[in-house]
C-alpha atoms as one frame of an Amber mdcrd trajectory, in Angstrom:
protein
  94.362  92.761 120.743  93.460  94.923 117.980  91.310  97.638 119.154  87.537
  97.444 117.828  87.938 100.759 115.694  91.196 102.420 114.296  91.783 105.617
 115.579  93.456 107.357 112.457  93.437 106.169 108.990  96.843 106.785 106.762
  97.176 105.905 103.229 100.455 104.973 101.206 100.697 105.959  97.661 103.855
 104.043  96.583 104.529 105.628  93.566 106.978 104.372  90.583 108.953 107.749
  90.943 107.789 109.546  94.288 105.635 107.838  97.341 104.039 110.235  99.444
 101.093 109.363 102.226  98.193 111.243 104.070  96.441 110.821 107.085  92.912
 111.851 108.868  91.654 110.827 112.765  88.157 109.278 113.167  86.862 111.716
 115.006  87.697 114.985 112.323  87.253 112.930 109.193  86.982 115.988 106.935
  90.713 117.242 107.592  93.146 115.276 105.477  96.336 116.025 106.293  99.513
 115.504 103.927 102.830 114.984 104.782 105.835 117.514 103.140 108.625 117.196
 105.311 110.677 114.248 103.821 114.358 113.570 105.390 116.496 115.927 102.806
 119.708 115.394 100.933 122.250 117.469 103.563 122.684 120.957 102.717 120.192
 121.126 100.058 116.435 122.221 100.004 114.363 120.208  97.656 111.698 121.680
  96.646 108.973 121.198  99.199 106.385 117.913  97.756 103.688 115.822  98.884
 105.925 113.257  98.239 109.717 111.830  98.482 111.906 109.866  96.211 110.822
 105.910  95.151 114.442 105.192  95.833 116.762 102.992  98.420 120.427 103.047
  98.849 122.049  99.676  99.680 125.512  98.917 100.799 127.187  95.367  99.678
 128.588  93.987 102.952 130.290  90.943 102.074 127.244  89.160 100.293 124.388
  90.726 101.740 122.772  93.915 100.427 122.011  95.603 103.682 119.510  98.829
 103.065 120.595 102.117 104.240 118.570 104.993 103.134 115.803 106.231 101.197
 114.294 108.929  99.609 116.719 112.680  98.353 119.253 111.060 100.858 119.167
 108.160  98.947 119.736 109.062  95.723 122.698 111.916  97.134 124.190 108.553
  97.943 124.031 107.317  94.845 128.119 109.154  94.295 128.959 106.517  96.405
 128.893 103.707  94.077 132.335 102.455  92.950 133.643 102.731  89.539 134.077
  99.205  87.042 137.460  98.248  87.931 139.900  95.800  85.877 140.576  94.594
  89.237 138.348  91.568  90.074 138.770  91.685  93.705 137.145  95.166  94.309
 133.516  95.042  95.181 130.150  97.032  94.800 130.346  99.961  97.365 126.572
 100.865  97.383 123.929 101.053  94.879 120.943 103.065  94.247 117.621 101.710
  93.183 114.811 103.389  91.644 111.687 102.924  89.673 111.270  99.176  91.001
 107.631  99.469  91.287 107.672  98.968  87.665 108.853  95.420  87.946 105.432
  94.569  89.170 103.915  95.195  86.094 102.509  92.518  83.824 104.626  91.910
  80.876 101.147  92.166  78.228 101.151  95.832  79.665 104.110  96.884  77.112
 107.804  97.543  77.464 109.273  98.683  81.157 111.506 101.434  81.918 112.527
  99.853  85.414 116.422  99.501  85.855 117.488  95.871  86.204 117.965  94.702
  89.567 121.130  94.351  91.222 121.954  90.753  91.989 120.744  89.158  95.295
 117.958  92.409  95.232 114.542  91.294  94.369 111.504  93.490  94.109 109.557
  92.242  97.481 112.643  92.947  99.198 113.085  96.398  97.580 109.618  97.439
  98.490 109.264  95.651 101.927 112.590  97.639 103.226 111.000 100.970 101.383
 107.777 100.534 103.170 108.925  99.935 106.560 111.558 103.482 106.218 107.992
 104.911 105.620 105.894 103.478 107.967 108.259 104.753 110.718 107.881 108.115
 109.480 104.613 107.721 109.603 104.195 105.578 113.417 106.659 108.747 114.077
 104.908 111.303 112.103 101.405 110.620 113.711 102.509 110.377 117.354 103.821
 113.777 117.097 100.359 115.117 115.988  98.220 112.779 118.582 100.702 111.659
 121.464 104.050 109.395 121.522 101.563 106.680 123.579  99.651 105.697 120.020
  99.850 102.471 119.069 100.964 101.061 115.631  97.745  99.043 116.153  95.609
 102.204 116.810  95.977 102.514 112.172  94.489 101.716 109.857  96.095 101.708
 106.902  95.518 101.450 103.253  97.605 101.363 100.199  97.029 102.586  96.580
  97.153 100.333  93.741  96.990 101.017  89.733  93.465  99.316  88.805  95.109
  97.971  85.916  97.276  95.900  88.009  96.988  91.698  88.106  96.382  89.744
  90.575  99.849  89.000  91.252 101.245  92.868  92.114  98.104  93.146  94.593
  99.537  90.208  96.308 103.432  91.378  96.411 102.238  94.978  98.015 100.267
  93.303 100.404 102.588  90.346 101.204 105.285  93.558 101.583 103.109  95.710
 103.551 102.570  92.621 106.081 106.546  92.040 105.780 106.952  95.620 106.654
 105.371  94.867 110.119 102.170  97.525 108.895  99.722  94.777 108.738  98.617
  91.550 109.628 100.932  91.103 113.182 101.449  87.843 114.604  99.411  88.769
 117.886  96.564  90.159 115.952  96.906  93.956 116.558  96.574  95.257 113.507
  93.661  96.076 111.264  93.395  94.367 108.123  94.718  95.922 105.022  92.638
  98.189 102.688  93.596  98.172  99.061  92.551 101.297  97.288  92.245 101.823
  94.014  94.275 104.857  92.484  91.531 106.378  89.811  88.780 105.941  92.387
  90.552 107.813  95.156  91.571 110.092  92.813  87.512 110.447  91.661  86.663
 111.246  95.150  88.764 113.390  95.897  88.229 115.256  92.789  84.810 115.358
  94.170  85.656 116.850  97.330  87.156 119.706  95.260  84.308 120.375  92.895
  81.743 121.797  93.612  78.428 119.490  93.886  76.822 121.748  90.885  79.486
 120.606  88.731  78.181 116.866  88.426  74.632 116.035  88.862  72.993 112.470
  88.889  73.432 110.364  85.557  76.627 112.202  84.785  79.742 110.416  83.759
  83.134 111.921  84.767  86.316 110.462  83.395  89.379 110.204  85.304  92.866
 109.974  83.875  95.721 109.271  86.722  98.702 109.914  85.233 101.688 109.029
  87.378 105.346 108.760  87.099 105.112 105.004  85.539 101.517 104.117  84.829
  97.977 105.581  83.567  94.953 104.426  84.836  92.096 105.509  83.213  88.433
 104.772  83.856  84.765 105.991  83.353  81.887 106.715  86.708  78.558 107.489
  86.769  77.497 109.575  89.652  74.814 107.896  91.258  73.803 110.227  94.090
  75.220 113.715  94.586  75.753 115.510  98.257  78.066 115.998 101.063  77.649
 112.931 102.499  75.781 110.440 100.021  78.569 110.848  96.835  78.120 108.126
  95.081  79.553 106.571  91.920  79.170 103.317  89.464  82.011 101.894  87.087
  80.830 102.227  83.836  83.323 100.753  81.693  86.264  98.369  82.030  89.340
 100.274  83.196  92.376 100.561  81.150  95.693 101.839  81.248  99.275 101.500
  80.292 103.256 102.076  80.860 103.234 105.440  79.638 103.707 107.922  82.674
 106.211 110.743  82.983 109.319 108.406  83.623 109.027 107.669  80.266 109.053
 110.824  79.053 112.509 110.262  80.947 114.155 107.568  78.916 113.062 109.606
  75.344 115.044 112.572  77.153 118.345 110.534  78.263 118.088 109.053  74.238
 117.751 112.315  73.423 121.108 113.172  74.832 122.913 110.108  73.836 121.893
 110.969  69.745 123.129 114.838  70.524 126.115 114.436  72.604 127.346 110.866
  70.827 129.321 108.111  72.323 131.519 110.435  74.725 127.751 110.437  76.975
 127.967 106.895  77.593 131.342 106.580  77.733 131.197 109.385  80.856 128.050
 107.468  81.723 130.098 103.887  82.378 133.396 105.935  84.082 130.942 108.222
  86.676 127.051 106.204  87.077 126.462 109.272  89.115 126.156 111.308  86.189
 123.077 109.540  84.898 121.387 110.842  87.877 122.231 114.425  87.841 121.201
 114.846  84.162 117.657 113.816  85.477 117.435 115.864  88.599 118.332 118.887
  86.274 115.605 117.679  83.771 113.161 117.654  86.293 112.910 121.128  86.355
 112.851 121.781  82.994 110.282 118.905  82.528 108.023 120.294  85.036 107.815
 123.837  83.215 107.808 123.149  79.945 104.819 124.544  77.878 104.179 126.905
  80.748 101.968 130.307  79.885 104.667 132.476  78.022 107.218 130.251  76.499
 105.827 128.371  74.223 108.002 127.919  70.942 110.970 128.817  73.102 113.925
 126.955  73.111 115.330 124.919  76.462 118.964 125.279  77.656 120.057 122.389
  79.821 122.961 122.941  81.635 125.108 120.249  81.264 127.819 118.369  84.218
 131.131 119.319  83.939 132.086 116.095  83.567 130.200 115.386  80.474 131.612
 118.729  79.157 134.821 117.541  79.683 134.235 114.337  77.936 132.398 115.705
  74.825 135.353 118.432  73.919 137.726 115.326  74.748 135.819 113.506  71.787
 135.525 116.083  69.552 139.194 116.611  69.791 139.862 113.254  69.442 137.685
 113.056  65.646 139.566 116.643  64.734 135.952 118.255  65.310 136.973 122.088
  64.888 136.858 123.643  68.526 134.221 126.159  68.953 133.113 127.807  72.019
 133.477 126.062  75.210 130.112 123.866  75.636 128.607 124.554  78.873 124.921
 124.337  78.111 122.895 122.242  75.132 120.115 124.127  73.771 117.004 122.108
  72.502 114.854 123.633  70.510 110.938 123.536  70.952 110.006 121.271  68.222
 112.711 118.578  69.520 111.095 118.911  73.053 107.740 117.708  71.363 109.751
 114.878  69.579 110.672 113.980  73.170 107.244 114.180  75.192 104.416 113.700
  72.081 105.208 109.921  71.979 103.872 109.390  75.868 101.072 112.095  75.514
  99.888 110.373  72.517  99.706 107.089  74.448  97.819 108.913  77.054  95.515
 110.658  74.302  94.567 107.401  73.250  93.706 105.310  76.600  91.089 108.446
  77.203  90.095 108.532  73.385  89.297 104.275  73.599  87.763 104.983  76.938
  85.337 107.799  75.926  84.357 105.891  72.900  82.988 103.302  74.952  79.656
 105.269  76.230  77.850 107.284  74.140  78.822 110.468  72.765  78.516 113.586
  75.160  77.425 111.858  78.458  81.315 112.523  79.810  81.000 115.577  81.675
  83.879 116.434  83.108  87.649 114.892  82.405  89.720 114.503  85.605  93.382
 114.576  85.332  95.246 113.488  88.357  98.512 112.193  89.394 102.489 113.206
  89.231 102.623 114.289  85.826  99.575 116.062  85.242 101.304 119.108  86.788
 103.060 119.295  83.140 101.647 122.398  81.655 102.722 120.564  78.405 100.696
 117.660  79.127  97.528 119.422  80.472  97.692 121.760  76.912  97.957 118.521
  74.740  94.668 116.910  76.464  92.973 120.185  76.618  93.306 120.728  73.108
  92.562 117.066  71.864  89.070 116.806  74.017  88.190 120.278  74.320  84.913
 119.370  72.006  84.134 116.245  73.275  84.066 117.224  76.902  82.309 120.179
  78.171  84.961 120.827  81.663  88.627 119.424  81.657  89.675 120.182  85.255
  93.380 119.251  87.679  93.144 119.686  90.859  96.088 122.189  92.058  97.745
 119.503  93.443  97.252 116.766  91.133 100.102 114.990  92.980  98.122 114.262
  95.829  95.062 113.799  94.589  94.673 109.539  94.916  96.802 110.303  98.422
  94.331 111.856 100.097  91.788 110.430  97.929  92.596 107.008  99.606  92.092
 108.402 103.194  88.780 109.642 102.255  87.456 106.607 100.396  88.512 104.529
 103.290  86.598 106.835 105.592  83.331 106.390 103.204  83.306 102.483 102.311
  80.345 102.653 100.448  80.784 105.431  97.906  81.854 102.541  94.806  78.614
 101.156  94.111  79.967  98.417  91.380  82.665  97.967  88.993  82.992  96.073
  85.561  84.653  92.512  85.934  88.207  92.740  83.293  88.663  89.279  82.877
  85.930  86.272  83.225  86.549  84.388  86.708  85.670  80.918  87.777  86.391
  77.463  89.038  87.475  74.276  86.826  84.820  71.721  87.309  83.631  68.134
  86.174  80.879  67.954  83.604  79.294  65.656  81.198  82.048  64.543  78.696
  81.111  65.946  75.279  82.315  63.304  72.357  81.844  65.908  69.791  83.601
  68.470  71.183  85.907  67.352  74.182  89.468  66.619  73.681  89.968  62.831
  74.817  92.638  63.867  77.120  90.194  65.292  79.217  88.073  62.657  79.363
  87.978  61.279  83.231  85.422  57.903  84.529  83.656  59.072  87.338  81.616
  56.198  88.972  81.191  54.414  85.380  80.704  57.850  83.657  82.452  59.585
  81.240  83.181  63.003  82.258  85.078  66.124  81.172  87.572  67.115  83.921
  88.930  69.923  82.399  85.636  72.377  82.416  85.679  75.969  83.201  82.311
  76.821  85.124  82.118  80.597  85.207  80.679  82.621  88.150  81.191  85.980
  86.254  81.890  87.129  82.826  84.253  89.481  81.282  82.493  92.832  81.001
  80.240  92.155  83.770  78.525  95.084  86.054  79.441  93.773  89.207  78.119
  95.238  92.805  80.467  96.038  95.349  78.847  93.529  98.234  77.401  90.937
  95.730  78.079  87.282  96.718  77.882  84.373  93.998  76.875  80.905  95.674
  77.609  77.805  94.424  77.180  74.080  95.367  80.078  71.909  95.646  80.379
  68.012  96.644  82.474  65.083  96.587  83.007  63.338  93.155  84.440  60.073
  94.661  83.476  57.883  97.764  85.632  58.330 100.566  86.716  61.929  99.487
  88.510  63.922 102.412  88.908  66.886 101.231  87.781  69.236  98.356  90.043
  71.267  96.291  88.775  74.255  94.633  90.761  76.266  91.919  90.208  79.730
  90.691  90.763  80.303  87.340  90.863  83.764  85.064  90.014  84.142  81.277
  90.159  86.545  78.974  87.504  85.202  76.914  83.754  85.935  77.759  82.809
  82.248  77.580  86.028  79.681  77.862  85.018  76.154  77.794  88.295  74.573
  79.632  90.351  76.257  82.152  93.043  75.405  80.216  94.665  77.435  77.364
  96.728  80.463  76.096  93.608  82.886  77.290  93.404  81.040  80.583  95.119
  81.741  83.786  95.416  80.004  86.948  94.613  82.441  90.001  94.794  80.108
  93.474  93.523  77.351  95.025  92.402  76.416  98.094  91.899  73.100  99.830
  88.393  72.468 102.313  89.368  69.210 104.638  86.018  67.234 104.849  87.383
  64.396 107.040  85.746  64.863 110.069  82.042  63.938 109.052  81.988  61.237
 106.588  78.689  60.168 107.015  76.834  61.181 104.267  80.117  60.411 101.832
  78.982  61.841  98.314  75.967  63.231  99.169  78.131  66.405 101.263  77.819
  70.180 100.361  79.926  72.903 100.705  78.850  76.281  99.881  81.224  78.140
  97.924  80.333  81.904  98.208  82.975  84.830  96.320  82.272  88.272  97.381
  82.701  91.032  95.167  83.955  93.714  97.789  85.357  96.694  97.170  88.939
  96.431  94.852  89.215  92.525  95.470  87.603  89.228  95.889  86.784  87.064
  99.382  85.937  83.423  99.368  83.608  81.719 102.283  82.863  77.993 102.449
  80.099  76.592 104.456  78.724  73.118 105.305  75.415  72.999 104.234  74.644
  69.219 105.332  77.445  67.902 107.852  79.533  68.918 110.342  82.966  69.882
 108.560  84.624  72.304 111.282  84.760  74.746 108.556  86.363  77.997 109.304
  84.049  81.067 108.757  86.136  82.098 105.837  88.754  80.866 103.586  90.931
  83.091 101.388  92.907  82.720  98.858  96.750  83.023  98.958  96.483  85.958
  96.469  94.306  89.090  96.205  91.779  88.720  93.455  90.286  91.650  91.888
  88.098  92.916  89.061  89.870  95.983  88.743
């Protein structure tokens, strides 16, 4: 049996690019520990990070895809992949997967930079196989620090998720994090799943950091985590200030897009494919590997450029002998006079703005639409968290935009971390999100009064003799809503028909503030869930259920209750997805 309390709590951040995770025990709350020591590519020394590689190597055995390793060994692995072959017989070696995350994205959030996936892959098993290499680490991490006898069922873990996310990518990580074998095990013994979300961890921690005369009560604080696929940006109001009594309120809806440092990425490699010319694919399709090593140099460079010192310098990128080979082969080929041997590509300063200004401006904007939502000078301080706000570049750009609009613009030294450790903490102090604002409308499609002047006659149902509308949308709370953590919305349902056995209840989503149907472009379908009634049939039509949603934390519970007969009714009832007003 699970035991009553967990003994340490460890957080996943399962990043688009990197996925790092951090850790506290019960009893020292206040040390947050972060892990560095990721398995390595053989022979080489990364640099040391809070974080390893969002990337899997598979191996094609026969049909199957059978995962092998993860992480820098992963990606070294990568030189294993076959070349395209004439020959039809010869199949895939191995392939190496990155930036899958992405595919969990919503398609209204804008154009994705994840790779397609290779046949017979699909995301859930991508992330399920990544997340149980990690948890592993982490069952074998944390038994090293507190004793090889601890228990898998002993944590309590939590993962992070982008608060811009739907409905839909809550329910893939947790259906993969139960896959994984970190949650929800068949004999009960482990803890239920906390989903965290990534600005708010990131707020707290930032909090942790600052010091308590920086923000007072009645301050807003806006925080901007900008990772290696997403932003996530969203506004707080610190309610109390202290130690131990931090507390904050969502002031406006959070928003966010696809515009994180992976693609500041793809404008690089299209960089390179307008300077070099066709000889860079053509290397590209004969050696895949070389797509890869042109980004591990770029990380470097990415990572320091617009440091203290060189600005208006040019960059040299030293280029794979391989692609050398095949440029001078090119330019020999179109009688391209032969000048020095080309062994590094210089880019100039202003082209290294064409590359990054595109996805800063994106960023600029998100906090510019977000800051224009609450009036003028109550934002404090402007938090910048997450993978690539350790770009000097990046930091400069918002610096400069904001620097009159907010008084303090502040990263954390390691900004990388931040919603990591962030996640451990907020788990550790349940109560520090006091509400948050509702993105989308939610509620259930019900049978009303049938409307002849407005109701299309396709909706138009008899119930007992009466016309009715069967296509209504009854709302429990509104797009734009302020919304408290532990609030519960009760409703009464019943039987429409005699006889009824059971009572189906449907959650629907709308982007409108007021939808009529819960049907239409604007409308979404969230989950359903079915209450069997057949056991107590006594007082037929005249049975109520209690329908109760709970507004806890980063998503949504359901409980039904027999008011008036004896149903059996389980305590709770949830939904088959995760639903959030994040």
């Amino acid at each position: 049996m699970a035991f009553s309390k967990p003994r340490v709590v460890v957080s996943l951040d399962f990043g688009t690019t990197f996925s790092g995770f951090a850790f506290a025990h019960i009893t020292d709350p206040d040390k947050v520990y972060t892990f560095f020591d990721y398995p390595k590519t053989g022979g080489r020394s990364e640099k040391p990070y809070c974080k390893t590689l969002t990337g899997s190597y598979y191996q094609n055995v026969g049909d199957a895809w059978q995962f092998k390793l993860w992480g820098y060994p992963a990606r070294a692995s990568k030189q294993r992949e076959s070349r395209p072959s004439n020959d039809s017989s010869q199949t895939t070696v191995g392939k190496y997967v990155t930036r899958f995350k992405l595919h969990l994205a919503s398609k209204d959030m804008g154009v994705s930079s994840a790779q397609e996936l290779p046949p017979g892959l699909t995301v859930s098993v991508l992330i399920t196989d990544y997340l149980r290499a990690m948890g592993d680490l982490v069952l074998k991490t944390l038994q090293g620090h507190y004793g090889a006898q601890l228990p898998k069922a002993a944590i309590q873990w939590c993962v992070t998720v982008p608060s811009i996310w739907d409905n839909d990518a809550k329910e893939t990580m947790k259906t993969c994090m139960a896959s994984a074998g970190l949650v929800n095990g068949d004999d009960g013994s482990c803890h239920p799943l906390i989903m965290v979300l990534e600005p708010e961890a990131a707020s707290f921690f930032c909090h942790k950091r600052m010091s308590e005369q920086v923000l007072k009560v009645g301050d807003k604080l806006l925080v901007a985590d900008i990772g290696g696929g997403t932003s996530d940006i969203v506004v707080q109001e610190v309610v109390s200030v202290g130690e131990s009594s931090y507390k904050v309120r969502e002031v406006t809806t959070s928003s966010g897009g696809l515009c994180g440092g992976t693609y500041v990425d793809t404008r690089y490699i299209e960089f390179l494919h307008r300077r070099i010319g066709p000889s860079l694919q053509e290397c590209i399709i004969e050696h895949p590997v070389i797509l890869s090593q042109l980004l591990q140099v770029w990380e470097h460079t990415k990572a320091n450029f617009g440091e203290s010192g060189s600005i208006g310098e040019s960059t040299d990128i030293i280029l794979p002998i391989k692609v050398i080979t095949k440029w001078e082969e090119y330019n020999l080929r179109m009688g391209v006079p032969e000048s020095c041997s080309i062994e590094e590509l210089e880019i100039s300063y202003q082209e290294m703005q064409s590359i990054f200004d595109p996805v800063i401006e994106q960023n600029v904007q998100l906090i510019l639409r977000q800051l224009e939502q609450v009036p003028t000078g109550t934002v404090k301080v402007l938090v910048v968290v997450g993978g690539f706000a350790g770009s000097p570049y990046l930091m400069n750009c918002i610096r400069k935009r904001f620097a009159g609009m907010v008084p303090q613009i502040i990263s954390p030294p390691d900004p990388g971390s931040a919603v990591c450790q962030g996640a451990v903490m907020l788990a550790l102090n349940p109560d520090t999100i006091l509400s948050r604002v509702c993105k989308k409308t939610y509620g259930i499609k019900s049978v009303k009064t049938f409307d002849m002047s407005r109701d299309p006659p396709s909706y138009r149902e008899e119930v007992d003799g009466k016309p009715k509308c069967n296509m209504r949308f009854s709302t429990f709370v509104r797009k734009g809503d302020k919304v408290d953590v532990n609030s519960c919305i009760s409703k009464l349902r019943y039987p429409l028909y005699r006889g009824q056995k059971s009572m189906e209840i449907e959650l629907f989503s709308s982007s409108e503030t007021d939808p009529r149907y819960a049907v239409g472009e604007t409308v979404r379908r969230e989950g359903v869930i079915v209450i069997d009634m057949s056991k107590d049939m006594t007082l037929d039509k005249e049975r109520h259920v209690k329908v109760s949603f709970y507004f806890g934390r980063s998503c949504m519970e359901i409980k039904a209750e027999a008011v008036n007969f004896s149903a059996g009714l389980p305590e709770q009832l949830e939904l088959p997805i995760e639903v959030g007003f994040c």
